[in-house]
VMD Tcl script that builds the backbone (N, CA, C; Angstrom):
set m [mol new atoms 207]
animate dup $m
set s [atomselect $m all]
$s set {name element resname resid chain x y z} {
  {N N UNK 1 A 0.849 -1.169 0.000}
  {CA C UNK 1 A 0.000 0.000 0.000}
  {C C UNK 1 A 0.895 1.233 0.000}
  {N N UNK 2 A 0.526 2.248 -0.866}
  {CA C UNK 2 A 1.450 3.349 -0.823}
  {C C UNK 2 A 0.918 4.829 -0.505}
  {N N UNK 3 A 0.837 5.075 0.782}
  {CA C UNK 3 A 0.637 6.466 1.472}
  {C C UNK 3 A 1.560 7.504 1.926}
  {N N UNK 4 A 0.595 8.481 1.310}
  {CA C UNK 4 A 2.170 9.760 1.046}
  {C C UNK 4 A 1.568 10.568 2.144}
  {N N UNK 5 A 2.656 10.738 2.742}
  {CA C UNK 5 A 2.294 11.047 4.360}
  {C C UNK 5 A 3.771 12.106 4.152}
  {N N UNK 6 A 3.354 13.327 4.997}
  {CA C UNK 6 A 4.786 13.707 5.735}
  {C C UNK 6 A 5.293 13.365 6.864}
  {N N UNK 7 A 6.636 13.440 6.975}
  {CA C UNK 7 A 7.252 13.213 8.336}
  {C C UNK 7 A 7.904 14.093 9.086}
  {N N UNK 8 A 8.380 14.215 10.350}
  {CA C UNK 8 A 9.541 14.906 10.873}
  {C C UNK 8 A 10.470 14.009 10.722}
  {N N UNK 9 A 11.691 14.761 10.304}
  {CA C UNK 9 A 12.808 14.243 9.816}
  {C C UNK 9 A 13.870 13.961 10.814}
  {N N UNK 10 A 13.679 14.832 12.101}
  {CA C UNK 10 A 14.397 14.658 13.038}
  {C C UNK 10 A 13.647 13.030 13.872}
  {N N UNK 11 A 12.409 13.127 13.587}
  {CA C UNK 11 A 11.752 11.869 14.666}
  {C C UNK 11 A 12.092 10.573 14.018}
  {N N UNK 12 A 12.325 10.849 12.534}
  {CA C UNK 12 A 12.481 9.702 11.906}
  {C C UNK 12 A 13.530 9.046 12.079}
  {N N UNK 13 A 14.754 9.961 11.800}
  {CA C UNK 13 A 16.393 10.094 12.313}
  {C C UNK 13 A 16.702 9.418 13.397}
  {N N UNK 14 A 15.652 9.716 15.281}
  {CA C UNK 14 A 15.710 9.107 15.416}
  {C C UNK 14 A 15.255 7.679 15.805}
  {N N UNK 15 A 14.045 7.528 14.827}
  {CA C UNK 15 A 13.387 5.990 15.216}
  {C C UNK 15 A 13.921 5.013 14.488}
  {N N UNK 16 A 14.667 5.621 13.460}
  {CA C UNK 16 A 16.022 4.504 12.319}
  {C C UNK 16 A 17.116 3.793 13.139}
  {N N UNK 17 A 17.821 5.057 14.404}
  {CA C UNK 17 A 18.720 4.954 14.831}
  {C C UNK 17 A 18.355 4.032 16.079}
  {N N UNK 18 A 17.435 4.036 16.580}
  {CA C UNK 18 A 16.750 3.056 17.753}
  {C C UNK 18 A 16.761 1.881 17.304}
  {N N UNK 19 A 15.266 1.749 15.955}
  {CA C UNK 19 A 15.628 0.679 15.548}
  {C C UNK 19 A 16.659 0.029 14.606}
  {N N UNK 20 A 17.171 0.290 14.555}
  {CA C UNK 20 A 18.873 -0.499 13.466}
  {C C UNK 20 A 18.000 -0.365 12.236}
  {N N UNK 21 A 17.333 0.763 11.369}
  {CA C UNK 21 A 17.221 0.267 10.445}
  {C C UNK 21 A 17.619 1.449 9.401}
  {N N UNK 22 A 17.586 1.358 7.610}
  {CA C UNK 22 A 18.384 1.977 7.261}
  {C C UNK 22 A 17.929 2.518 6.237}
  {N N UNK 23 A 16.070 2.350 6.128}
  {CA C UNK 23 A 15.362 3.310 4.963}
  {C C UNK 23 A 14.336 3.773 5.500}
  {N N UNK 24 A 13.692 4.589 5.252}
  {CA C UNK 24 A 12.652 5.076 5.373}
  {C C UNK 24 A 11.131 4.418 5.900}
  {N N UNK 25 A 11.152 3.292 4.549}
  {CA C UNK 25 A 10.191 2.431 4.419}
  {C C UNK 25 A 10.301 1.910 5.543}
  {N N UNK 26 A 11.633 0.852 6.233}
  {CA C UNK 26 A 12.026 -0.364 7.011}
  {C C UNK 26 A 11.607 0.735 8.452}
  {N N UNK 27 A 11.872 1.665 8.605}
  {CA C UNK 27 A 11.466 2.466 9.937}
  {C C UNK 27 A 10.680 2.785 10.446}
  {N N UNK 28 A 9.517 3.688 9.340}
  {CA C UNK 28 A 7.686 3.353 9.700}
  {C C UNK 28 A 7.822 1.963 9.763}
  {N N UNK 29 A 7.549 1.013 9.140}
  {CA C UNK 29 A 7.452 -0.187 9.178}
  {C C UNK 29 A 7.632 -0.802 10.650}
  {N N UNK 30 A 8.663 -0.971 10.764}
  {CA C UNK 30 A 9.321 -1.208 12.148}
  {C C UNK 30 A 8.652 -0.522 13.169}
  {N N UNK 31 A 8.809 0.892 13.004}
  {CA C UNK 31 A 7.897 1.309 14.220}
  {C C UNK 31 A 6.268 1.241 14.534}
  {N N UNK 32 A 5.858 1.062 13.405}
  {CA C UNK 32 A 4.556 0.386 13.378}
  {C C UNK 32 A 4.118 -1.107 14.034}
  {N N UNK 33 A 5.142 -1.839 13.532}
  {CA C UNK 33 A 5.077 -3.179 14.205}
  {C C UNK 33 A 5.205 -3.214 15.564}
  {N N UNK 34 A 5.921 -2.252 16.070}
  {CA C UNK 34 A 6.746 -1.681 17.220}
  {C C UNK 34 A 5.448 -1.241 18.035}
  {N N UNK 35 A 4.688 -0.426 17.717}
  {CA C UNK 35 A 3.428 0.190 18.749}
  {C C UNK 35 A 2.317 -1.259 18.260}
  {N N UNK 36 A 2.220 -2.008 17.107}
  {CA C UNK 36 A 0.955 -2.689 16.873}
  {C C UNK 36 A 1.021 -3.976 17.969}
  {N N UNK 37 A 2.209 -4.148 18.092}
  {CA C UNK 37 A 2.602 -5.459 18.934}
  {C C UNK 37 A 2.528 -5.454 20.518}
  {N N UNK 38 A 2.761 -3.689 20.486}
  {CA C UNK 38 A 2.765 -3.339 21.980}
  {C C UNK 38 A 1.493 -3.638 23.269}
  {N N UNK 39 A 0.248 -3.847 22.228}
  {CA C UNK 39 A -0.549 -4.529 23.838}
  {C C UNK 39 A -0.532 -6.062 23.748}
  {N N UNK 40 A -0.190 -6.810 23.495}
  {CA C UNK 40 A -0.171 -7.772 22.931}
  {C C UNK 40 A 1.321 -8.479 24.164}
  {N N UNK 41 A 2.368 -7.512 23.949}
  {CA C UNK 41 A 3.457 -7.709 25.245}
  {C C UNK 41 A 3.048 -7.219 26.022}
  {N N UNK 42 A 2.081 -6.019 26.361}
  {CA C UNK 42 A 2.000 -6.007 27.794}
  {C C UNK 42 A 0.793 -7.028 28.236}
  {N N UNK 43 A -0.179 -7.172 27.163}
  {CA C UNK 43 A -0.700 -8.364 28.196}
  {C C UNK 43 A 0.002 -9.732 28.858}
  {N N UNK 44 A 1.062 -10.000 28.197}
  {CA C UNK 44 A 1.676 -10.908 28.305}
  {C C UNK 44 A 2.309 -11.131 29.175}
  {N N UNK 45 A 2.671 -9.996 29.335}
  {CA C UNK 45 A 3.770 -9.594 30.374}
  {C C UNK 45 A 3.058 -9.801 32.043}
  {N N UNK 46 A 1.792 -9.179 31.680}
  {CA C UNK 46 A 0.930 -9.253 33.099}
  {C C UNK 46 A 0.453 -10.593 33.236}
  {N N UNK 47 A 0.340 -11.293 32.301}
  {CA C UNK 47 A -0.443 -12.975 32.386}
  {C C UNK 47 A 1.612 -13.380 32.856}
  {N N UNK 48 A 2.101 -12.887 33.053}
  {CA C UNK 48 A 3.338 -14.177 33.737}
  {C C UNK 48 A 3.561 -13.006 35.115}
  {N N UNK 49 A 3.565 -14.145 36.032}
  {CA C UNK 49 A 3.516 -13.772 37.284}
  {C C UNK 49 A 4.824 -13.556 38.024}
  {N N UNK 50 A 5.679 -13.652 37.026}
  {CA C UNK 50 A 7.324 -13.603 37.646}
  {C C UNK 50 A 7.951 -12.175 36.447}
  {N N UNK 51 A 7.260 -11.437 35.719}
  {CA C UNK 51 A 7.259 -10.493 34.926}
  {C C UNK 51 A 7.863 -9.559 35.593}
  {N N UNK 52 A 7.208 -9.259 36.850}
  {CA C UNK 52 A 7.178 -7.473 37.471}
  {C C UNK 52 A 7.884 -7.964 38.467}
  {N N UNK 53 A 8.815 -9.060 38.849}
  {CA C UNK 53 A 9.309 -9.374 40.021}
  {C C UNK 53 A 8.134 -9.764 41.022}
  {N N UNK 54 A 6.706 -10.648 41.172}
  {CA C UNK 54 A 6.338 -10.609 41.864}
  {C C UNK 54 A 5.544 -12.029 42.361}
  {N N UNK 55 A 6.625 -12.893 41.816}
  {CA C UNK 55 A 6.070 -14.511 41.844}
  {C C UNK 55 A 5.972 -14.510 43.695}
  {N N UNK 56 A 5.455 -15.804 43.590}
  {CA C UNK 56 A 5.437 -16.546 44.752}
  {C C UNK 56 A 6.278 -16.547 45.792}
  {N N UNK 57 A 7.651 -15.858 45.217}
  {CA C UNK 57 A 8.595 -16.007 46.032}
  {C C UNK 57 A 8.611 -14.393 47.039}
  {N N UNK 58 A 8.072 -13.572 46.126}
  {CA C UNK 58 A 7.469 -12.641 47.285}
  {C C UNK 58 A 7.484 -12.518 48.491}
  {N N UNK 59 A 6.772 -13.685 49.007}
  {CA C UNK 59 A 6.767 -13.721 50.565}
  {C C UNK 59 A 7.641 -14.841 50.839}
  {N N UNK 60 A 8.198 -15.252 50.543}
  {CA C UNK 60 A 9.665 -15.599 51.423}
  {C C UNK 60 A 10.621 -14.761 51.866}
  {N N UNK 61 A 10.771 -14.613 53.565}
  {CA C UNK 61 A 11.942 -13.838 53.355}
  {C C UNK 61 A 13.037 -13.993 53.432}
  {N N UNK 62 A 13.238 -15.334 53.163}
  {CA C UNK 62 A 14.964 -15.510 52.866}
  {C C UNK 62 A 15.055 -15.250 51.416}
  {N N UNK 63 A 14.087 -15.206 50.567}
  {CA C UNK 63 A 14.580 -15.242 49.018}
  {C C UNK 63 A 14.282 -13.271 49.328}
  {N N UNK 64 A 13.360 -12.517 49.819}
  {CA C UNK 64 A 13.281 -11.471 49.681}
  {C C UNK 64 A 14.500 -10.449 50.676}
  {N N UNK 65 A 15.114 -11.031 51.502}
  {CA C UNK 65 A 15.996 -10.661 52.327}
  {C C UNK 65 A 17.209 -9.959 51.550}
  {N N UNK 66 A 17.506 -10.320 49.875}
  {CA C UNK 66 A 18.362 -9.052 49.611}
  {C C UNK 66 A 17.766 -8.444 48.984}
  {N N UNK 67 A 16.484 -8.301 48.905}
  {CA C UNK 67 A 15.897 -7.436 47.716}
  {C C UNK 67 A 16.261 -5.382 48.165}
  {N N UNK 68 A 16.025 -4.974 47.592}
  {CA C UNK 68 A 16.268 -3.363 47.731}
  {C C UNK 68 A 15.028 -2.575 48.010}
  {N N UNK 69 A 13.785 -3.092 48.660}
  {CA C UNK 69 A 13.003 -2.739 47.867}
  {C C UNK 69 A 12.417 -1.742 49.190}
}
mol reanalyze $m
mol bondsrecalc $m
mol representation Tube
mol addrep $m
C-alpha cells in the first residue's frame, strides 16, 4: 500500500537509529510493528507472574531478604 504522508525528519532520524534500520520504508514499518505489537506484550507480560518481580517467592523472606526494595 502506498501512502504519502509527511514526516519529521528529526523523529524519523531518530526511530532509524533506535531501531537499526536503514530506509525510510524499514522504519515506519518497524515502528509500526513496534506500537501494533505493543498490547499484545504487555498483556503478556501481566499474564506471567514472575514479569514485574512478583512470583510466589514474594513472601519468602529468605529469598526477599536481599531485595532493595
Amino acid at each position: 500500500m502506498v501512502i504519502m504522508v509527511e514526516l519529521n525528519e528529526e523523529n524519523l532520524a531518530q526511530a532509524a537509529e533506535e531501531l537499526g534500520t536503514s530506509t525510510n520504508e524499514e522504519t515506519v514499518n518497524a515502528a509500526l510493528a513496534l506500537v501494533a505489537g505493543r498490547r499484545a506484550r504487555i498483556e503478556a507480560m501481566f499474564d506471567d507472574p514472575f514479569a514485574l518481580g512478583t512470583g510466589p517467592d514474594i513472601h519468602d523472606e529468605y529469598v526477599m531478604r536481599g531485595s532493595r526494595l
